[in-house]
N, C-alpha and C positions, 0 to 999 in steps of 0.2 A: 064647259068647253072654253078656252082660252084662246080669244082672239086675236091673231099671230099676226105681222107682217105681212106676211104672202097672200094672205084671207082678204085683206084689203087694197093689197097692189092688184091679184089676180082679180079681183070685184070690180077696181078701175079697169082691166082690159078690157074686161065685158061687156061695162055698161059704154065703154068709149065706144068697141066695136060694133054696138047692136045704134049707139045712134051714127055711126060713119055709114053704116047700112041703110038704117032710114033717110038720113039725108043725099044720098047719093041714088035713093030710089027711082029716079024720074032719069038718069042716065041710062042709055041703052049697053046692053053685056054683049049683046054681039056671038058670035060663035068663038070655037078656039082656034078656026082658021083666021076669022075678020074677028078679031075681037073691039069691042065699043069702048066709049069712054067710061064706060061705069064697069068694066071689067077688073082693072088693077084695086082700085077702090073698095070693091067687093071684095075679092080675093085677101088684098090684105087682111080687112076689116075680119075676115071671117078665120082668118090665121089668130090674130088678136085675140077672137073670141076665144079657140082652142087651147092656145098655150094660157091666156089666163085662166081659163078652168082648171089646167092642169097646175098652172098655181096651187087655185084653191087644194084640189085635192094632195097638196105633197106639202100645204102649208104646214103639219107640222114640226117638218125642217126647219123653219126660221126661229126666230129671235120672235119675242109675246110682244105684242104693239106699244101695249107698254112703258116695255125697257127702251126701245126707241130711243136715242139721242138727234134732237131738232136742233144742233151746235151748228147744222152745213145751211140752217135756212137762211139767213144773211145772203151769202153766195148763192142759193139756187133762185133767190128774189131777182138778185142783180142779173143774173143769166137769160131770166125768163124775160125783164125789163128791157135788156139790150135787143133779144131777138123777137120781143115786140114791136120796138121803134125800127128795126130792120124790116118786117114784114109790114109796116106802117108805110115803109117810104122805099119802097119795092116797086112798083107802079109810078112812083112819080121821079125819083130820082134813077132810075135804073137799076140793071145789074151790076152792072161795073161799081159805080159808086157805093152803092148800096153795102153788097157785100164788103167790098175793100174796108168803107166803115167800121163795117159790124165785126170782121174780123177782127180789125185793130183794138175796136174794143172792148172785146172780150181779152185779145190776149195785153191790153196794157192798163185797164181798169181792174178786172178781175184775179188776171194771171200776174201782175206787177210785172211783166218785161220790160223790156226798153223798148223806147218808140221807134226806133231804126230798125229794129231788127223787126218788131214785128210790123210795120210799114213795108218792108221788105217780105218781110214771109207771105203776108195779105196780095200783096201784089200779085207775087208768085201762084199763089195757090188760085186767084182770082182769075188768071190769066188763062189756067191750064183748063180749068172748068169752062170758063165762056169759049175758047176754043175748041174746047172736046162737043161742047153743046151745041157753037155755030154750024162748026165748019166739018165736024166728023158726023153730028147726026140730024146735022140741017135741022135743028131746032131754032126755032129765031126767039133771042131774050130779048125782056123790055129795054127801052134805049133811055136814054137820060133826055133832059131837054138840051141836051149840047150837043145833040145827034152822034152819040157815040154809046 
């Protein structure tokens, strides 16, 4: 048997999904009327598990592991790196700043844009999410220490 691609992305959904399951074990599911904080988390986790099996079983459709070209890991390093210093500094700098950062740079680290434009596009897209989150589903985001 020839170990495809999908055998092993589908492998990751599973084992990701069975420990998002374990770890979110001690949260309460709630009914489907009141559902609990550990409802969405589950339900994900447990979609994760499914379509990754169905991975496995249709793996093989893909490319053999292989033939694989690892030419995009450079970039999926620096991607991962930026939206760890985001999630790093999530809590202490805010939402506002935070994202607006992280956005910036991805698109002028990564993507090579110009900094105006995406200073501009980060603002934007930053603005419409902390409003959609504040003020349409009264979700309150972490604040910065500049109370903002």
């Amino acid at each position: 048997m020839t170990l495809r691609a999908d055998h092993v992305a589908g492998a990751a959904f599973v084992v990701f999904g069975i420990a998002v399951i374990a770890l979110s074990g001690n949260l309460p599911f709630g009914q489907l009327s009141m559902p609990g904080s550990g409802f969405l988390p589950k339900i994900v986790a447990t979609l994760l598990i499914v379509f990754g099996l169905v991975l496995v079983v249709r793996a093989r459709e893909s490319k053999a592991y292989s033939e694989i070209s690892w030419s995009d890991g450079k970039h999926a390093a620096m991607v991962t790196a930026i939206t760890t210093a985001g999630i790093a500094f999530y809590t202490v700098l805010g939402f506002l700043i935070t994202m607006t950062l992280m956005i910036i740079g991805l698109l002028v680290i990564i993507e090579r844009r110009r900094l105006l434009y995406a200073a501009a596009y980060s603002i934007v897209v930053v603005t419409i999410t902390y409003a959609s989150f504040e003020f349409l589903l009264k979700t309150p985001m972490p604040e910065s220490p500049f109370s903002y």
